[in-house]
N, C-alpha and C positions, 0 to 999 in steps of 0.2 A: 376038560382040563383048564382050570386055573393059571395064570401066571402066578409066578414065586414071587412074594414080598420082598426077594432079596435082590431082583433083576434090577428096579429101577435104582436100589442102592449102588448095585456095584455097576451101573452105566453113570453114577454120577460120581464116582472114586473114579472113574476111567476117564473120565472128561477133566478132572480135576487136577487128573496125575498129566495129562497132555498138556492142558495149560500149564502147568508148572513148568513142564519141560521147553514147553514154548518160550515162556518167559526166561528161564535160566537162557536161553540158547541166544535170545534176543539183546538180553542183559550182558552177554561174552560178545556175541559177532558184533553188534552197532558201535560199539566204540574201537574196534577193530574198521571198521567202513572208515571212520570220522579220519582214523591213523592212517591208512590207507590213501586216502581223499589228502591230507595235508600233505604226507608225504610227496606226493605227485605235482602238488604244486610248488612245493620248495623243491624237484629237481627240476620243474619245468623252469623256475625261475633261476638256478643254475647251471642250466644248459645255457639259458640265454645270457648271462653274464658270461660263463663263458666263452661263448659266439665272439661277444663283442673283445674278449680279453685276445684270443686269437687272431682279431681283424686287428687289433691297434698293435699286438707283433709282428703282425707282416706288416702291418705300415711304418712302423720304428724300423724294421731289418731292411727295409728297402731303402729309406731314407740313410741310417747307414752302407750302405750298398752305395748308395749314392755318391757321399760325401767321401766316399775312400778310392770312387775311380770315377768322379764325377769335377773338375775342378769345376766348371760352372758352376756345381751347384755348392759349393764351397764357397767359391765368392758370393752366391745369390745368399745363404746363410750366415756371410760377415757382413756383406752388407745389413742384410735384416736385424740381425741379434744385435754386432756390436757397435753397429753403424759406422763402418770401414767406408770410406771412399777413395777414389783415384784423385792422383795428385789431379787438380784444376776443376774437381767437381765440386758443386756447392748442395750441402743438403739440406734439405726441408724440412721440420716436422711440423705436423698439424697437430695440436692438441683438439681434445672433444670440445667442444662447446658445454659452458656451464648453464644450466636451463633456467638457474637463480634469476630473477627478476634483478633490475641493475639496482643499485642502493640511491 
């Protein structure tokens, strides 16, 4: 017995029709991966935004916390901001230094 002239046709229709299918399926999922893969990094990078948006409201609610049953620290913050002093104290500022060469 002979092999059929038609075996090695339809193993190369079989291979032809697999890679297509290959390629269709490759041409759907990899840009699916790419979406995927972005997606995961823009939540990773807001998660970590935010982390830090959570840290700087406990530290704003504490500092109010603060200044509404804190009178020290009432004073420590007119002093700083509006530059309040007590009668007979004399205050300082220090400006930065200009790094200009002198003229």
């Amino acid at each position: 017995m002979s092999q059929s002239p038609h075996r090695p046709a339809n193993a190369l229709i079989w291979a032809a029709i697999i890679v297509l299918l290959l390629a269709g399926f490759m041409a759907t999922y990899l840009p699916k991966l790419r979406e995927a893969k972005s997606l995961r990094t823009e939540k990773y990078r807001l998660d970590q935004q935010l982390h830090e948006q959570e840290l700087e409201s406990r530290r704003l609610r504490a500092k109010q916390e603060a200044l509404r049953n804190d009178p020290k620290a009432v004073e420590r913050t007119a002093r700083e901001k509006l530059g309040v002093a007590k009668p007979g104290e004399t205050i300082f500022r220090f400006e930065p230094e200009n790094n200009a060469p002198p003229r």
